[in-house]
Backbone as a ProteinNet text record, in pm:
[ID]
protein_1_A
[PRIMARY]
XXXXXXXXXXXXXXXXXXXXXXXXXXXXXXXXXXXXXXXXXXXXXXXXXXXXXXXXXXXXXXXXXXXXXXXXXXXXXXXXXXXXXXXXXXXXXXXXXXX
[TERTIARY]
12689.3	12754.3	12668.6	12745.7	12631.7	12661.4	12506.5	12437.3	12463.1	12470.2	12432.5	12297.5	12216.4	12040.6	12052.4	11972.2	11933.7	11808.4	11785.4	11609.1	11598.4	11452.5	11329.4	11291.4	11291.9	11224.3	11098.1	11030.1	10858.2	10831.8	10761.9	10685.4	10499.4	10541.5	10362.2	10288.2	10159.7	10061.1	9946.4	9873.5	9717.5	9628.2	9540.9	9449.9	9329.3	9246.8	9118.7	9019.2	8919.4	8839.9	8685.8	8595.9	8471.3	8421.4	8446.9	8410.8	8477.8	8605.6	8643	8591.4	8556.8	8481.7	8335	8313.2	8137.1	8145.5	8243.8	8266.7	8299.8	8404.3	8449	8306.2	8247	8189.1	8068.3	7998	7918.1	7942.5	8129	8196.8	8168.7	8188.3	8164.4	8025.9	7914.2	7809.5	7787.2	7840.1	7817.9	7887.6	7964.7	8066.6	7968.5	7883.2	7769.4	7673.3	7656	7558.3	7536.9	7671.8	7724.7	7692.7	7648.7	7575.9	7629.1	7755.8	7816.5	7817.5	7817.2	7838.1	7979.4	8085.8	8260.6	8267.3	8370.9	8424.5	8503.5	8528.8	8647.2	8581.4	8393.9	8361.7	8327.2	8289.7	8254.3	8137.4	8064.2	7977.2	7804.6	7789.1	7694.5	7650.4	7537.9	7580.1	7648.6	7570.8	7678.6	7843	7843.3	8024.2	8052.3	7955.9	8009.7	8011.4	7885	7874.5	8018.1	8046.7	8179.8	8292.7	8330.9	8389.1	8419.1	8335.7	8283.5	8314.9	8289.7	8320.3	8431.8	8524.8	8715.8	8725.3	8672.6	8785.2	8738.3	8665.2	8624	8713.3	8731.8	8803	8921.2	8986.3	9095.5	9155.1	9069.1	9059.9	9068.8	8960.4	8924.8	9083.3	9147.4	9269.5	9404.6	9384.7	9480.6	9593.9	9555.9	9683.4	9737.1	9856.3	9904.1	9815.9	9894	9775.1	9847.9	9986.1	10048.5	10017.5	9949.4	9857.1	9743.1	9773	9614.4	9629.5	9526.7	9392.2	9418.9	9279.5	9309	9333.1	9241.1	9268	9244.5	9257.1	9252.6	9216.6	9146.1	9135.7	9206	9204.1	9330.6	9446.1	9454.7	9623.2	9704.3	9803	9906.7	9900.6	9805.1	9803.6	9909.9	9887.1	9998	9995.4	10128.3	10093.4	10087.9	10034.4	10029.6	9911	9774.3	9694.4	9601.2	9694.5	9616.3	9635.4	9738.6	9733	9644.4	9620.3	9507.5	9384.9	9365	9199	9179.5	9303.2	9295	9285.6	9338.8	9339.6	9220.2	9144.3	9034.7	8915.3	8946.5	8877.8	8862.1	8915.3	8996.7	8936.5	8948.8	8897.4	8705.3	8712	8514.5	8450.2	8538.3	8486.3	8485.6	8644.2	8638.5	8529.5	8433	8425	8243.2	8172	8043.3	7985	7895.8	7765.1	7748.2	7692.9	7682.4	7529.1	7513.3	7449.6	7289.1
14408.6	14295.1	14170.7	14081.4	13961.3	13857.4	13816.5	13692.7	13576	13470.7	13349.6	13296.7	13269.1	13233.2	13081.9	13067.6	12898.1	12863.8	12820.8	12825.5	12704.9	12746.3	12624.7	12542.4	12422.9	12310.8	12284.8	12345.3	12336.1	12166.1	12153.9	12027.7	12078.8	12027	12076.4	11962.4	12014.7	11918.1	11980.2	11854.3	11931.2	11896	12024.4	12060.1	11973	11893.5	11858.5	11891.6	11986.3	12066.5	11996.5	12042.4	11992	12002.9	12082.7	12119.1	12017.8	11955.9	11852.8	11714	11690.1	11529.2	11516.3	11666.3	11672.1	11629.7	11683.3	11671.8	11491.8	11460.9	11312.5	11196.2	11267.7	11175	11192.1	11270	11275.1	11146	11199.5	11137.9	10984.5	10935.8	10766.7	10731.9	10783.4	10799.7	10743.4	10884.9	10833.1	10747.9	10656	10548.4	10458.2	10459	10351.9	10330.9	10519.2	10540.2	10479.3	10450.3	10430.3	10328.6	10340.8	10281	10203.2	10250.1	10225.6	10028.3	9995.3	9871.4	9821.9	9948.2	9908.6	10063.3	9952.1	10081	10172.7	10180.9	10225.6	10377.8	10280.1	10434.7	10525.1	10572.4	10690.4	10782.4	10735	10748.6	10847.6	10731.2	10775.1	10912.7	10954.1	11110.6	11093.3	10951.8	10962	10984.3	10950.3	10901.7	11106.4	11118.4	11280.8	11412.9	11327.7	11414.3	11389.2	11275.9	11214.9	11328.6	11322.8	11406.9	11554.3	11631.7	11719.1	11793.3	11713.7	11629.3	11626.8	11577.6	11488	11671.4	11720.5	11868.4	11962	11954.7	12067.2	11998	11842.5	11851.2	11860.9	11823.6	11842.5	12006.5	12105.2	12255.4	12309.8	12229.6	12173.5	12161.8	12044.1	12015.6	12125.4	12129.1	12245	12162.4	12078.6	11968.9	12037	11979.4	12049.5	11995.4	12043.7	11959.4	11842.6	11783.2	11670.2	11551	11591.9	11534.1	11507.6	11352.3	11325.3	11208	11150.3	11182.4	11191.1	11270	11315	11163.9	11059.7	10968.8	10874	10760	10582.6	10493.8	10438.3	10311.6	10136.6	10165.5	10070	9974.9	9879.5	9866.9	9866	9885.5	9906.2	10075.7	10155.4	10335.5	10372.9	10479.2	10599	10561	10559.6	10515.5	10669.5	10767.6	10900.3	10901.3	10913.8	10886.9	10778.1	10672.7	10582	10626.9	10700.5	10793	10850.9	10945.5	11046.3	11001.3	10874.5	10823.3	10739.6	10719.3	10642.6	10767.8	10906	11012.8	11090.8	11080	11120.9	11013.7	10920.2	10816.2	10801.5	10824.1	10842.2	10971.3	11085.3	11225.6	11250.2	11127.6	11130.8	11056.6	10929.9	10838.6	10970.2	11027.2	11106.8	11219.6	11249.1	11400.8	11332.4	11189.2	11174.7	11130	11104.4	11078.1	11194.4	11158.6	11304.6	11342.7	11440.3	11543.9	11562.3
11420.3	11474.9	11449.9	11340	11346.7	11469.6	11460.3	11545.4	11523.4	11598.6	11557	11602.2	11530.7	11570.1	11518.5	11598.6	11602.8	11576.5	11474.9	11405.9	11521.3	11533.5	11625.9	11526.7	11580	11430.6	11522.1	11455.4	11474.6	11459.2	11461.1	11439.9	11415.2	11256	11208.7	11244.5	11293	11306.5	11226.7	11188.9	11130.4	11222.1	11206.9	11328.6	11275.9	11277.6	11231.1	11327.8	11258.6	11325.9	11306.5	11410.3	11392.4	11259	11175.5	10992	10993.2	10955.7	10887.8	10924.3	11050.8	11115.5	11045.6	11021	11012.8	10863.1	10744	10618.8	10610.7	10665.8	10665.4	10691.1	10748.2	10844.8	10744.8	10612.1	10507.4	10412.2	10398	10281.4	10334.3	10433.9	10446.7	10455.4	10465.6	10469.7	10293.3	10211.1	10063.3	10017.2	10065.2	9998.8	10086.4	10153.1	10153.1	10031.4	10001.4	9901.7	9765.3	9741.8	9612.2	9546.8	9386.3	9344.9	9147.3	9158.9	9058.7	9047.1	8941.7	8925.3	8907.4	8898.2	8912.5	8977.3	9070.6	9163.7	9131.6	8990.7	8915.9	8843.1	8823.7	8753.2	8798.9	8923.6	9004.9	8922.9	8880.9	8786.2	8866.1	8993	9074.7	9158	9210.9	9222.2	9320.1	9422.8	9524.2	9522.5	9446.5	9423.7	9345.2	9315.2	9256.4	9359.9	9449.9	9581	9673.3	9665.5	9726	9680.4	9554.1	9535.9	9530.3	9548.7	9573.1	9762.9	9827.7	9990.2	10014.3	9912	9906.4	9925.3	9807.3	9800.3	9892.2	9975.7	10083.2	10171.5	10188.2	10266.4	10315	10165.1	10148.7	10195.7	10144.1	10187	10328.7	10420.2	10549.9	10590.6	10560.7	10641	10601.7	10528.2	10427.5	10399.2	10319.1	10271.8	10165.3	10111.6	9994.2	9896.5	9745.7	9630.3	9649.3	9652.9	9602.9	9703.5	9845	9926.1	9886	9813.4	9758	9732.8	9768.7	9857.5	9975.8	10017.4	10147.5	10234.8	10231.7	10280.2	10184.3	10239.2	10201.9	10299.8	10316.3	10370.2	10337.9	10224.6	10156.1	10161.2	10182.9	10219.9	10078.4	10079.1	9965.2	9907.9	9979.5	9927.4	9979.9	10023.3	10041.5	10200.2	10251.4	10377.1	10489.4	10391.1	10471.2	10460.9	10318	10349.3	10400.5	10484.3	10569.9	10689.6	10729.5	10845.1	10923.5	10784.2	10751.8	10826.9	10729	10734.9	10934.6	10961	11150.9	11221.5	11171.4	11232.2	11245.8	11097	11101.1	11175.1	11159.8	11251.1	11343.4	11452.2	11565.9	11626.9	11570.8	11551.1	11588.6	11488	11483.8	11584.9	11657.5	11741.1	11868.9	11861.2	11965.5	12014	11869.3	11885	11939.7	11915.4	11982.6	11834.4	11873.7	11763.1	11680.6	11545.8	11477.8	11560.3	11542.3	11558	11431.3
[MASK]
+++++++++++++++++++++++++++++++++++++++++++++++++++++++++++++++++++++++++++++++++++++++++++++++++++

């Protein structure tokens, strides 16, 4: 005898965990570091360590791939990853001083 079922519409949230504030909170650290003479060439280790950082954290949040970058600070980006970056911001003020 069939049913009629009524799917639940979840509402996803991403969890940002102390690993991801502790990762974020490196990554702005090295975008101080940075030492390129155009911001375009990402040339520096900082800027390679940066990247390196982007994809753990990207891993960290478990974004899709087509979620990218994880964030922006930017105006005129993706207005999901400026989200991202007030969320993770927001996240780190919340979580105390690093450690």
């Amino acid at each position: 005898m069939p049913t009629t079922r009524t799917p639940i519409k979840r509402v996803t949230r991403r969890r940002i965990t102390p690993k991801a504030i502790a990762i974020f909170r490196q990554m702005l650290d090295l975008e101080q570091q940075c030492s390129c003479p155009d911001a375009a060439l990402f040339k520096c280790d900082a800027c390679k360590d940066w990247w390196r950082h982007h994809n753990a954290l990207h891993d960290e949040l478990r974004l899709k791939p087509w979620e990218w970058p994880v964030y922006s600070n930017l105006e005129g980006d993706d207005p999901k990853a400026i989200a991202r970056f007030h969320a993770l911001t927001a996240a780190s003020d919340a979580a105390g001083p690093a450690r």
